[in-house]
PyMOL Python script that loads the backbone (N, CA, C, O; Angstrom):
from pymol import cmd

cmd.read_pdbstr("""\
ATOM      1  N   UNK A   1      16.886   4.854 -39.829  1.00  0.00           N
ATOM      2  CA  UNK A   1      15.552   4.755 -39.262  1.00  0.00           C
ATOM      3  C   UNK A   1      15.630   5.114 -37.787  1.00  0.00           C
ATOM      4  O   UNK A   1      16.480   4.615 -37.049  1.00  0.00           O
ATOM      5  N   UNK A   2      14.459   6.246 -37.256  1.00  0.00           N
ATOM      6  CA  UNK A   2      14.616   6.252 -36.035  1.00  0.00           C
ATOM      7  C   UNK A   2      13.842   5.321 -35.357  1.00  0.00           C
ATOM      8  O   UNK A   2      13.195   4.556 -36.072  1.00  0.00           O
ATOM      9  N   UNK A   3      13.719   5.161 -33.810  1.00  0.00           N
ATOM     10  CA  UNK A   3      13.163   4.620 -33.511  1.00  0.00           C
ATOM     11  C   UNK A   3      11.652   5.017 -32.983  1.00  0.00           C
ATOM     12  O   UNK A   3      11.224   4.305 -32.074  1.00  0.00           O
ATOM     13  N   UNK A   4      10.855   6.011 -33.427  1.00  0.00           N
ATOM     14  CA  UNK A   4       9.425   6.451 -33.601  1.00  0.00           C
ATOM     15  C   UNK A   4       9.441   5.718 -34.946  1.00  0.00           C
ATOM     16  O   UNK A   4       8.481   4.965 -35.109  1.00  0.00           O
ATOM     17  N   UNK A   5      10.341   5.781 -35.953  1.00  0.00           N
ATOM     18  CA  UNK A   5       9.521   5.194 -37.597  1.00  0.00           C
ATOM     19  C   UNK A   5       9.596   3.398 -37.000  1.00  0.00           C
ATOM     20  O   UNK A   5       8.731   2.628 -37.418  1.00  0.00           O
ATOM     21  N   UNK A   6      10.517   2.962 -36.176  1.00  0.00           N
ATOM     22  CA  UNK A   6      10.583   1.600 -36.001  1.00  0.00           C
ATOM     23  C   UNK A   6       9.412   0.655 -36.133  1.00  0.00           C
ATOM     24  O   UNK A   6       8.453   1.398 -35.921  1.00  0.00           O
ATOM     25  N   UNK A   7       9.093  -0.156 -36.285  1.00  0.00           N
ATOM     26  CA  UNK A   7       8.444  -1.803 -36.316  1.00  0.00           C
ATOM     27  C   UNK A   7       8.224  -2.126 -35.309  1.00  0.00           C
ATOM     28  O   UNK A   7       7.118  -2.292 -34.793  1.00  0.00           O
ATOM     29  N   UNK A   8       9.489  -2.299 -34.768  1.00  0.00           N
ATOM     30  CA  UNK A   8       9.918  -3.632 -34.064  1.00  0.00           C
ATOM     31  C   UNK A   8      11.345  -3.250 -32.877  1.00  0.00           C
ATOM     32  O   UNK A   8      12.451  -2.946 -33.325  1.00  0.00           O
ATOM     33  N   UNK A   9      11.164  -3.304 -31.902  1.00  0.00           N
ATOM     34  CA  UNK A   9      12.369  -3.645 -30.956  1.00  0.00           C
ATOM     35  C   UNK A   9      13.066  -5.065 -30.546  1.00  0.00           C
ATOM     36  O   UNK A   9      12.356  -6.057 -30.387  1.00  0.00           O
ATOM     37  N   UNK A  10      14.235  -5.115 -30.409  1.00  0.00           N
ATOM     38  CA  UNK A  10      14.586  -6.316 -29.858  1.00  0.00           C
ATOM     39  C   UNK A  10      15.139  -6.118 -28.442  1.00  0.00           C
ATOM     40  O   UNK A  10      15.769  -5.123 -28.084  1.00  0.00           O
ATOM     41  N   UNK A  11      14.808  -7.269 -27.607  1.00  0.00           N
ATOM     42  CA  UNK A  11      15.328  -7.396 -26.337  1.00  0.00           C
ATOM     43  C   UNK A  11      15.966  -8.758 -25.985  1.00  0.00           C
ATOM     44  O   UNK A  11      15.447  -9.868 -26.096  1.00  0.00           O
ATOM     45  N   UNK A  12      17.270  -8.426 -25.513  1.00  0.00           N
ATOM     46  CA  UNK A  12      18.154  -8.987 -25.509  1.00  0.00           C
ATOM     47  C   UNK A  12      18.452  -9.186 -24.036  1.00  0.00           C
ATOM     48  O   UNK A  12      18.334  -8.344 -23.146  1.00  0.00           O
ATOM     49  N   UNK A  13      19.004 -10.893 -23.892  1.00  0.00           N
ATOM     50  CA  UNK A  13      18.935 -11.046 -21.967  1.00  0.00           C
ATOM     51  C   UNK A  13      20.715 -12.059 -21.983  1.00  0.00           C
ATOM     52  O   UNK A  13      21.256 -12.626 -22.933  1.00  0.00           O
ATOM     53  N   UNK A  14      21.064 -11.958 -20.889  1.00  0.00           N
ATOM     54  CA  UNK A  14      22.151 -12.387 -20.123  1.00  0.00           C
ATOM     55  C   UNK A  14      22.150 -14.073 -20.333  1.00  0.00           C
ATOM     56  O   UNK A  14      23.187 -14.737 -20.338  1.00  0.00           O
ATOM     57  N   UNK A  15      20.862 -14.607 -20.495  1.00  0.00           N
ATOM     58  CA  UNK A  15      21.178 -16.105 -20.730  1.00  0.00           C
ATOM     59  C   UNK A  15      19.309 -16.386 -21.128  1.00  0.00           C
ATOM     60  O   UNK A  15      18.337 -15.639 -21.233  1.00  0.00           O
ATOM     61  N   UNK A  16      19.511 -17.686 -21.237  1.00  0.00           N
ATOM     62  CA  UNK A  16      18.624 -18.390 -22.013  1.00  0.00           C
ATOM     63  C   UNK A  16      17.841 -18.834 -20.828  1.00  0.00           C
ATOM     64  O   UNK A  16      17.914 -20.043 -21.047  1.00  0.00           O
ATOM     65  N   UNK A  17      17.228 -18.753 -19.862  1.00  0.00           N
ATOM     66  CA  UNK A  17      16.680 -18.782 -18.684  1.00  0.00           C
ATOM     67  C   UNK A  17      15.806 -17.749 -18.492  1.00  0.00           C
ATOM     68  O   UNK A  17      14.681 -17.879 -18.009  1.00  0.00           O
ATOM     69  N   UNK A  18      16.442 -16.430 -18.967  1.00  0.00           N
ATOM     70  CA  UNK A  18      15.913 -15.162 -18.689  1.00  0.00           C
ATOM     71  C   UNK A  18      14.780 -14.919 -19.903  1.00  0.00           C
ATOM     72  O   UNK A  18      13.631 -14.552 -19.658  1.00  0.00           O
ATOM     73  N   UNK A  19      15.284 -15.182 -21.240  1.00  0.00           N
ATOM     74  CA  UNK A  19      14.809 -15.320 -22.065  1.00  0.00           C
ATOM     75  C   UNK A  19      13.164 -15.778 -22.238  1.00  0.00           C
ATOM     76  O   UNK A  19      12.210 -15.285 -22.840  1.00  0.00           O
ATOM     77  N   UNK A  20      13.357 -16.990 -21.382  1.00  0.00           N
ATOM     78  CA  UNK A  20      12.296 -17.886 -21.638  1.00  0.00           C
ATOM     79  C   UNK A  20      11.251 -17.461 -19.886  1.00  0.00           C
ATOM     80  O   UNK A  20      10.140 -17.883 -19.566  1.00  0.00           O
ATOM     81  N   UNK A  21      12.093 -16.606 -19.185  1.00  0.00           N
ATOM     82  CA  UNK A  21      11.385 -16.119 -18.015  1.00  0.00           C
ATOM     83  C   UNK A  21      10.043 -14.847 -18.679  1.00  0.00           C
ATOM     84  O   UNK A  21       8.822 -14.757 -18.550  1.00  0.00           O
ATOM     85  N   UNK A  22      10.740 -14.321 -19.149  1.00  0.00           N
ATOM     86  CA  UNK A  22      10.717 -12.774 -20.649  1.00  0.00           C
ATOM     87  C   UNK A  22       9.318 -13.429 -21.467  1.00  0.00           C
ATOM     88  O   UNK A  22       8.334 -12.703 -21.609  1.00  0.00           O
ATOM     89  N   UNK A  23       9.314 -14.756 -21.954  1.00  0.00           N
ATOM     90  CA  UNK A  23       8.475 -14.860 -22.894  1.00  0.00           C
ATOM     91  C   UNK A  23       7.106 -15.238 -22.513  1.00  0.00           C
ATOM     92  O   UNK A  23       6.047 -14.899 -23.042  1.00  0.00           O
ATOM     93  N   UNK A  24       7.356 -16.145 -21.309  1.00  0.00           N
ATOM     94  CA  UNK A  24       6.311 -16.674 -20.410  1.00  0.00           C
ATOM     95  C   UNK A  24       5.656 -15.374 -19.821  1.00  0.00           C
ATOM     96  O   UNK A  24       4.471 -15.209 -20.111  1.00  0.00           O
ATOM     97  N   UNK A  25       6.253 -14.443 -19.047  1.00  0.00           N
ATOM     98  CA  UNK A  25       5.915 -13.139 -18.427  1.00  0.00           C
ATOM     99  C   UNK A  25       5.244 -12.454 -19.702  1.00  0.00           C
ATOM    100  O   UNK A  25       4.159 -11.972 -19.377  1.00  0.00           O
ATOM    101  N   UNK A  26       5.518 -12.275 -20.937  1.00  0.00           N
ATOM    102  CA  UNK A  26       4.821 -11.301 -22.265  1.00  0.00           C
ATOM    103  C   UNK A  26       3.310 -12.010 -22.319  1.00  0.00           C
ATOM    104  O   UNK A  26       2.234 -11.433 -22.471  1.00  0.00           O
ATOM    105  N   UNK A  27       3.583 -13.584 -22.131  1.00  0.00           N
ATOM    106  CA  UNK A  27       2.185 -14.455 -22.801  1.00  0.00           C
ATOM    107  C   UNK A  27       1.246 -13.670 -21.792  1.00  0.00           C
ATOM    108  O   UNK A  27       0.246 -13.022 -22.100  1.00  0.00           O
ATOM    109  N   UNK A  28       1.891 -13.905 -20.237  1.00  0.00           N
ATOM    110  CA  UNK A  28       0.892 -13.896 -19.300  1.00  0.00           C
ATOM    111  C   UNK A  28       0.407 -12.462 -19.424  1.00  0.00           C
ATOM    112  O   UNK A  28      -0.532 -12.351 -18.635  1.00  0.00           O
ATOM    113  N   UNK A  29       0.572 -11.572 -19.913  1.00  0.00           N
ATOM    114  CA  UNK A  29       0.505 -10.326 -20.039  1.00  0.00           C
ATOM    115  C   UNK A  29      -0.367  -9.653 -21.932  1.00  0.00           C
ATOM    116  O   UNK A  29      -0.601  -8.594 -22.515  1.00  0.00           O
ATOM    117  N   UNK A  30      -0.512 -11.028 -22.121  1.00  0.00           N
ATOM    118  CA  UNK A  30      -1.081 -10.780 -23.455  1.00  0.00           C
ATOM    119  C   UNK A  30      -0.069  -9.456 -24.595  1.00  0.00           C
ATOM    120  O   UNK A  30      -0.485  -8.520 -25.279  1.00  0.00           O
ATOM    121  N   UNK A  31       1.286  -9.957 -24.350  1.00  0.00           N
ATOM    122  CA  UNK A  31       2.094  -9.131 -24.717  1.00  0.00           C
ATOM    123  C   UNK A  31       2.535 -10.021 -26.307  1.00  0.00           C
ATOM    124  O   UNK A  31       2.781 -11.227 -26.265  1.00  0.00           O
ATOM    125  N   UNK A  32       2.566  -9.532 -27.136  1.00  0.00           N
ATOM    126  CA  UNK A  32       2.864 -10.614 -29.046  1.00  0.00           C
ATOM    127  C   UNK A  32       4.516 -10.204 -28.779  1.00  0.00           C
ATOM    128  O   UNK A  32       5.150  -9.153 -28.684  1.00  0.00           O
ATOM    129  N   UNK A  33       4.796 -11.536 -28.722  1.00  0.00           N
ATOM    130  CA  UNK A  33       6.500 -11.349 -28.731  1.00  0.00           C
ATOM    131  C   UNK A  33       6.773 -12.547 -29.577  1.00  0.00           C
ATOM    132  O   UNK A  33       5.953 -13.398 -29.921  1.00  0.00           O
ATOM    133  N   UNK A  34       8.064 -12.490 -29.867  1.00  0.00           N
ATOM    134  CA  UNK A  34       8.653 -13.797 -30.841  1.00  0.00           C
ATOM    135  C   UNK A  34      10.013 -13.949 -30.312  1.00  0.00           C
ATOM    136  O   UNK A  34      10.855 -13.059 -30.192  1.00  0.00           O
ATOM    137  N   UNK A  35      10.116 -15.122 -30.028  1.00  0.00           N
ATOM    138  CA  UNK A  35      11.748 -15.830 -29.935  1.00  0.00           C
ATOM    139  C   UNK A  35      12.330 -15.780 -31.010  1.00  0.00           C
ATOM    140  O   UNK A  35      11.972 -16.618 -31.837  1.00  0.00           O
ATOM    141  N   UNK A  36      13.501 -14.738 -31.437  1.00  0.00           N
ATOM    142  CA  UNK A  36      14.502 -15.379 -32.417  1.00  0.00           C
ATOM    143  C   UNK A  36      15.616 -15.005 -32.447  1.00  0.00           C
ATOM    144  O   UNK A  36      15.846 -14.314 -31.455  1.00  0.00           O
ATOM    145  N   UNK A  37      16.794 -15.149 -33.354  1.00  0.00           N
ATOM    146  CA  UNK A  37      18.021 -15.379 -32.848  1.00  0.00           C
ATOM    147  C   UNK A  37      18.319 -13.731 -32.753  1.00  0.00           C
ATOM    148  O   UNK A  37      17.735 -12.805 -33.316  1.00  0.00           O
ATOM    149  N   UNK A  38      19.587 -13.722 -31.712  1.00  0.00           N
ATOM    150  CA  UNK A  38      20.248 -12.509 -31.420  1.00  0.00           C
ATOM    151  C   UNK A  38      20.757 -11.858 -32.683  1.00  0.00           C
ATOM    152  O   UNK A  38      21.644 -12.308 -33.407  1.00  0.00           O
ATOM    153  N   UNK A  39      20.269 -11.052 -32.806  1.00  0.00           N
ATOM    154  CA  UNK A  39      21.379 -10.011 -34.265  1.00  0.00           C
ATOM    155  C   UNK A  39      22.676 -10.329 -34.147  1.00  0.00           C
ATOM    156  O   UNK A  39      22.987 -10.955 -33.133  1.00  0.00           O
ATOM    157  N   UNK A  40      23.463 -10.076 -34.877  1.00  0.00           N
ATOM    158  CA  UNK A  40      24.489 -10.281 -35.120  1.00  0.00           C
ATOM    159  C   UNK A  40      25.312  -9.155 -34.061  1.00  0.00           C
ATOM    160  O   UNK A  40      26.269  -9.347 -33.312  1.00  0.00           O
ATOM    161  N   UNK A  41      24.407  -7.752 -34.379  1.00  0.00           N
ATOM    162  CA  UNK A  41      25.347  -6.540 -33.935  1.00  0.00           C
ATOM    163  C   UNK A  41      25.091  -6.564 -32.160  1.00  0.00           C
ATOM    164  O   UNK A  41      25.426  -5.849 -31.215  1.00  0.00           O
ATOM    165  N   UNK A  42      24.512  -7.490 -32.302  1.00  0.00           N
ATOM    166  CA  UNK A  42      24.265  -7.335 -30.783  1.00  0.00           C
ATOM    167  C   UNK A  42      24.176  -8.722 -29.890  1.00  0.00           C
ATOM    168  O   UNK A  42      23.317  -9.186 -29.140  1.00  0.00           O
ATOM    169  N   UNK A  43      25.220  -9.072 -30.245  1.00  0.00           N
ATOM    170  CA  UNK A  43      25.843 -10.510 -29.919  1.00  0.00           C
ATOM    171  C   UNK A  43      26.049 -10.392 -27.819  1.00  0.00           C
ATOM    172  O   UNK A  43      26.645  -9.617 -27.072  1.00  0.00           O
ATOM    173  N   UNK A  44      25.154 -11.663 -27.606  1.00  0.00           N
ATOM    174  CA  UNK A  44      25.348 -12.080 -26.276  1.00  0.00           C
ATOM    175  C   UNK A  44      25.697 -13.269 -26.066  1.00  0.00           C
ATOM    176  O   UNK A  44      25.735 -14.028 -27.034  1.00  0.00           O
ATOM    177  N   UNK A  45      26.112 -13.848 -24.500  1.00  0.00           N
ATOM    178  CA  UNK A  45      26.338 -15.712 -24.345  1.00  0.00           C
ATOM    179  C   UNK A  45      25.116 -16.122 -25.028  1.00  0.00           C
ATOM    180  O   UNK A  45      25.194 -17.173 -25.664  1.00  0.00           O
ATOM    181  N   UNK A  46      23.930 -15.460 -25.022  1.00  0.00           N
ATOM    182  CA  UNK A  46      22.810 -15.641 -25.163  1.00  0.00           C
ATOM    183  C   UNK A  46      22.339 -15.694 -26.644  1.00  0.00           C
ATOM    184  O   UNK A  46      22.366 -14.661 -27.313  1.00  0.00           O
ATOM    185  N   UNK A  47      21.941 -16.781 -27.135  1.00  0.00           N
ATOM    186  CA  UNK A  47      21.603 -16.917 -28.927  1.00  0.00           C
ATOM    187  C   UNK A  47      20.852 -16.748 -29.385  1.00  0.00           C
ATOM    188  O   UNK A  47      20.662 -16.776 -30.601  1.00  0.00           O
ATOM    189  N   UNK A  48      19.311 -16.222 -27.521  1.00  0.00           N
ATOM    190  CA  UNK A  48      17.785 -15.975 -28.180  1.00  0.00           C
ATOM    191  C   UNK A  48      18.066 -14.261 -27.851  1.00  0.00           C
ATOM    192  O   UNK A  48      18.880 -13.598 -27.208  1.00  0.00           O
ATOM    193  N   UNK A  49      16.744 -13.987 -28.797  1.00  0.00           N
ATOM    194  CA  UNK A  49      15.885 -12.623 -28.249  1.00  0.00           C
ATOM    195  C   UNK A  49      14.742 -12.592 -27.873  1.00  0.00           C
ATOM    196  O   UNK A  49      14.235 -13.610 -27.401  1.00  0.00           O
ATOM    197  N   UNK A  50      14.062 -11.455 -27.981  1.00  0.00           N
ATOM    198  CA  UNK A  50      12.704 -11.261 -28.624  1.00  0.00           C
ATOM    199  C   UNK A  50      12.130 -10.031 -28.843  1.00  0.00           C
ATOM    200  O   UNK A  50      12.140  -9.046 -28.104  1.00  0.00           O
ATOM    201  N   UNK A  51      11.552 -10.200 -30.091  1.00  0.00           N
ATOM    202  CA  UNK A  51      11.361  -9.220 -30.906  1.00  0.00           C
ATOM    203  C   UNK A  51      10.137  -8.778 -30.009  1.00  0.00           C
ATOM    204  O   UNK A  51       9.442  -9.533 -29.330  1.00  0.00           O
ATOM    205  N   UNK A  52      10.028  -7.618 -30.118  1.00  0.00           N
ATOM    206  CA  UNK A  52       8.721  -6.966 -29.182  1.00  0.00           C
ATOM    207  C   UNK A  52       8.150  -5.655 -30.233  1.00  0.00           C
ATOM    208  O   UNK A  52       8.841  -4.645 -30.361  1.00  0.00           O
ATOM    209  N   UNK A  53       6.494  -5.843 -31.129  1.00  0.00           N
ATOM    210  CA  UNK A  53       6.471  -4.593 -31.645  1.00  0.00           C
ATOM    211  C   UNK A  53       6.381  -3.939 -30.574  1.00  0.00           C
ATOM    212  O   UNK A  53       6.196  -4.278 -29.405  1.00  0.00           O
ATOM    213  N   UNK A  54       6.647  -2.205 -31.470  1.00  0.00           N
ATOM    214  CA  UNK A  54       6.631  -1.056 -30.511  1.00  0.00           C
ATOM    215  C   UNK A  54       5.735  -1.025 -30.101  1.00  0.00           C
ATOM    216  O   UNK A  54       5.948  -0.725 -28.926  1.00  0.00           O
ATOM    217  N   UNK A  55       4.219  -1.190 -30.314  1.00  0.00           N
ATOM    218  CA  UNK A  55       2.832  -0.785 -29.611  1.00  0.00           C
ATOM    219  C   UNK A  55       3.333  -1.408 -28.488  1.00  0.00           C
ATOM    220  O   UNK A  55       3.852  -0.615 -27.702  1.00  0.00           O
ATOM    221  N   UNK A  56       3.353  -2.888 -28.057  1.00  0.00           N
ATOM    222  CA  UNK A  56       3.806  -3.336 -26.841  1.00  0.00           C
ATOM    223  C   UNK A  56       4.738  -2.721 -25.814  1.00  0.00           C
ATOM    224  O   UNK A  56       4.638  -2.860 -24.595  1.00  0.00           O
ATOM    225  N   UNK A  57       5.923  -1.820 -26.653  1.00  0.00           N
ATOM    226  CA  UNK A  57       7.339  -1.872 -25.476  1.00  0.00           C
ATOM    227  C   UNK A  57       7.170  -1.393 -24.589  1.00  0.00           C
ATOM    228  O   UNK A  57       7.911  -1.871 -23.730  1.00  0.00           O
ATOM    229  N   UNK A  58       6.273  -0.272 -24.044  1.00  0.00           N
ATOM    230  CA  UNK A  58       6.256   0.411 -22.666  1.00  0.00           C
ATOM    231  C   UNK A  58       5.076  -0.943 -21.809  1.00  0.00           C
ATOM    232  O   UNK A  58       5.113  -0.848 -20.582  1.00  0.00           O
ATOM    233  N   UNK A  59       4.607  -1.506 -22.076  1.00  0.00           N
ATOM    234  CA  UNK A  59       4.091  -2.256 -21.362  1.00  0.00           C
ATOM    235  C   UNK A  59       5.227  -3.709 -20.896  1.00  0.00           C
ATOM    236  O   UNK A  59       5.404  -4.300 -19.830  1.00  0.00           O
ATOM    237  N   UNK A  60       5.945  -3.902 -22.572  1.00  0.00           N
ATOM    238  CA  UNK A  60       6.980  -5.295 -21.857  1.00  0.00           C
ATOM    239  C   UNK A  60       7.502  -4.693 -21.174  1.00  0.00           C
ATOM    240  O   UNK A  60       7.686  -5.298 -20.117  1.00  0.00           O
ATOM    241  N   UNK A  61       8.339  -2.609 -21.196  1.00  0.00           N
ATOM    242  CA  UNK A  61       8.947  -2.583 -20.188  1.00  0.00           C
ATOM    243  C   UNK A  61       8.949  -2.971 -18.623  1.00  0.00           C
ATOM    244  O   UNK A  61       9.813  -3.271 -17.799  1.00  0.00           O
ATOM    245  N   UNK A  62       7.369  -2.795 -18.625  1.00  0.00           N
ATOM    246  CA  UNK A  62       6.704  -2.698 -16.993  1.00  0.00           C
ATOM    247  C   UNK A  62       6.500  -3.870 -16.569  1.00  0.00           C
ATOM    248  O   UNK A  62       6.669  -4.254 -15.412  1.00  0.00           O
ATOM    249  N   UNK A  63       6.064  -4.604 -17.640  1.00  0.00           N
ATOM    250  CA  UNK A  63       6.326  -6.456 -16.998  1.00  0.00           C
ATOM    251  C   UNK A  63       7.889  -6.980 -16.730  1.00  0.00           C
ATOM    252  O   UNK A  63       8.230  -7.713 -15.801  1.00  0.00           O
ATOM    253  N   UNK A  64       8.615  -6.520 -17.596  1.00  0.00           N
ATOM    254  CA  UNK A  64       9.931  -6.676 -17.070  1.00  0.00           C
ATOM    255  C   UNK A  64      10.498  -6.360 -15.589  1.00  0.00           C
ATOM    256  O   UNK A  64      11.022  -7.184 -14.839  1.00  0.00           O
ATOM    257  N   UNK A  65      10.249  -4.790 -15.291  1.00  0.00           N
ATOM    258  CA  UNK A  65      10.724  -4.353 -14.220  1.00  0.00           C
ATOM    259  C   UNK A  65       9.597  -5.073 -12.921  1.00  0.00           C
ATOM    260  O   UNK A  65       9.935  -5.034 -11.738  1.00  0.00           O
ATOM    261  N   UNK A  66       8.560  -5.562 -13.267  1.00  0.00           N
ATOM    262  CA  UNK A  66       7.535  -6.559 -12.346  1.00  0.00           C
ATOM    263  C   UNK A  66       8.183  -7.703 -11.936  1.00  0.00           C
ATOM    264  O   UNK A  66       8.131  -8.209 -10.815  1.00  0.00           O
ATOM    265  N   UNK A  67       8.736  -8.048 -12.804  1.00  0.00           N
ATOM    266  CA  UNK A  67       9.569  -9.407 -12.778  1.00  0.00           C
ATOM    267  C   UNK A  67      11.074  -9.421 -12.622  1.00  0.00           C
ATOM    268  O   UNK A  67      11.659 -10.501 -12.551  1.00  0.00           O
ATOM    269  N   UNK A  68      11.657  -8.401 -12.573  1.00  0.00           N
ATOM    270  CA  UNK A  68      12.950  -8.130 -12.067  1.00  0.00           C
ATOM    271  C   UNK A  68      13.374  -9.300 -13.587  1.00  0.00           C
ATOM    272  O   UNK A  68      13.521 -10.517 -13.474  1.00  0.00           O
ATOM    273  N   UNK A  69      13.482  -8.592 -14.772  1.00  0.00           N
ATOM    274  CA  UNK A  69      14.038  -9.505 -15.779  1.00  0.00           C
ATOM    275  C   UNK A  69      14.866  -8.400 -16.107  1.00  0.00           C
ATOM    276  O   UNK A  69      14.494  -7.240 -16.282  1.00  0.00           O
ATOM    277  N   UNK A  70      16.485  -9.034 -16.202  1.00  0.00           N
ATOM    278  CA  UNK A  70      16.961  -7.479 -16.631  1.00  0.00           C
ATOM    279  C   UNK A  70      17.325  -8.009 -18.342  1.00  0.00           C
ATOM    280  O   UNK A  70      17.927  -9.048 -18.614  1.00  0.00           O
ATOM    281  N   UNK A  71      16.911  -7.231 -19.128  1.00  0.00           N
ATOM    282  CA  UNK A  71      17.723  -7.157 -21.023  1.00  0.00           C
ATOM    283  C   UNK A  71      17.859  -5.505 -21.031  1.00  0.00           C
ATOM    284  O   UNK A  71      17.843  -4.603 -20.194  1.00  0.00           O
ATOM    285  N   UNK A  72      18.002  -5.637 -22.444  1.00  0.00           N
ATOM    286  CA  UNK A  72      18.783  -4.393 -23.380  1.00  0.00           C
ATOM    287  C   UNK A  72      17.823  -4.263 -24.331  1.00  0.00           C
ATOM    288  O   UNK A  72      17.163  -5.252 -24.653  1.00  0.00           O
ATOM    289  N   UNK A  73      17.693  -3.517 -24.683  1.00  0.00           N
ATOM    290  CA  UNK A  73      16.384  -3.221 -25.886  1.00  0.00           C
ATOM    291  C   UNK A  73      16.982  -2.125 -26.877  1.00  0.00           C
ATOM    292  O   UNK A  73      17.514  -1.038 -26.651  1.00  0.00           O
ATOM    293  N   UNK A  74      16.676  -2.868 -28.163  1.00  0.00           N
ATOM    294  CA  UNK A  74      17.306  -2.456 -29.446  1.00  0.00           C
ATOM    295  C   UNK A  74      16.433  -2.358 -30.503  1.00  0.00           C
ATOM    296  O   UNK A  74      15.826  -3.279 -31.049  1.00  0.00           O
ATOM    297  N   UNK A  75      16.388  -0.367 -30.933  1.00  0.00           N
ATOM    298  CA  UNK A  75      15.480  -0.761 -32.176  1.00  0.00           C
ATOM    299  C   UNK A  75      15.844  -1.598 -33.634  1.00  0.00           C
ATOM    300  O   UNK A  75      16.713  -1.121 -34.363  1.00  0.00           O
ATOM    301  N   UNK A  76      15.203  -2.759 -33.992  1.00  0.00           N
ATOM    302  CA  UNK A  76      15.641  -3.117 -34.745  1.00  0.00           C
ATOM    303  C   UNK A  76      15.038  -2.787 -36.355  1.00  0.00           C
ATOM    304  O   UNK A  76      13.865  -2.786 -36.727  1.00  0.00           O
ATOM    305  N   UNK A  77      16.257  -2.518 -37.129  1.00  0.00           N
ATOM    306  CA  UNK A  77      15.823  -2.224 -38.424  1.00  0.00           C
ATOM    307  C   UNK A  77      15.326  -3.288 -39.281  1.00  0.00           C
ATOM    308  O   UNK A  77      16.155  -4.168 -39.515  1.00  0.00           O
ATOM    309  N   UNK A  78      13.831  -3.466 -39.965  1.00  0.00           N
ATOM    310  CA  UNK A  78      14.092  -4.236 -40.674  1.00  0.00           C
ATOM    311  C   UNK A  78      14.618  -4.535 -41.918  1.00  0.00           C
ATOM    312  O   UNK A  78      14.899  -5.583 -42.499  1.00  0.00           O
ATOM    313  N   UNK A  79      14.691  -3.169 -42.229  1.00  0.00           N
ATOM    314  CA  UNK A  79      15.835  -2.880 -43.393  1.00  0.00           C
ATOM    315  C   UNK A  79      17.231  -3.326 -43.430  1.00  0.00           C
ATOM    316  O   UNK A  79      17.854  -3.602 -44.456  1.00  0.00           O
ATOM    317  N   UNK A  80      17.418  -3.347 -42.921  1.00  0.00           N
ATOM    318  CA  UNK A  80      19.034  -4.179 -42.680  1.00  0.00           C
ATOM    319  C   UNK A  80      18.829  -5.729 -42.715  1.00  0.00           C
ATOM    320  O   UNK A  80      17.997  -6.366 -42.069  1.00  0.00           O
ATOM    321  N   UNK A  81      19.756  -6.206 -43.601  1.00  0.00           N
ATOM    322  CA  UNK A  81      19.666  -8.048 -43.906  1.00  0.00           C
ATOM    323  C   UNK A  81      20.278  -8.497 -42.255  1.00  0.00           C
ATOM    324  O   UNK A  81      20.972  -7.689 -41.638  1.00  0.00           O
ATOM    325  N   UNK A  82      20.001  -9.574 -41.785  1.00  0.00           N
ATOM    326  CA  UNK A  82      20.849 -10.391 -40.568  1.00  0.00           C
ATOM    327  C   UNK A  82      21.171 -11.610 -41.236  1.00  0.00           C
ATOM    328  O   UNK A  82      21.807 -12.486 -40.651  1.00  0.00           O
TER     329      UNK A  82
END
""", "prot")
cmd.dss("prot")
cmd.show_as("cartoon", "prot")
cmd.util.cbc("prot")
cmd.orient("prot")
């Protein structure tokens, strides 16, 4: 799957602080995100994510870089079991 056919991205942060900086910043931004656990393949200290659909990602990008939040963003398949 590329990531134009994608769903869903995941973004992935350095710790659980950032995370919850990330989710608060999406609400305030009327951005639909979900807390859940890190994929497997993309294992951090960090045990959260959040899933971000694609309609959203160029906008979480820009709230991110607003907020100096740094993650990693991964298209995630939902075809693949976790």
């Amino acid at each position: 799957m590329n990531e134009q056919n994608a769903i869903e991205q995941v973004a992935i942060f350095r710790n659980t602080r950032d995370v919850i900086k990330a989710e608060e910043a999406c609400a305030n931004a009327c951005i639909k995100v979900a807390v859940i656990p890190t994929p497997r393949e993309h294992s951090t200290d960090c045990g959260m994510a959040l899933r971000i659909p694609n309609a959203h990602v160029n906008t979480f990008k820009e709230v991110m870089y607003e907020k100096n939040i740094k993650y990693a963003l991964f298209v995630n398949d939902p075809d693949r079991s976790t």
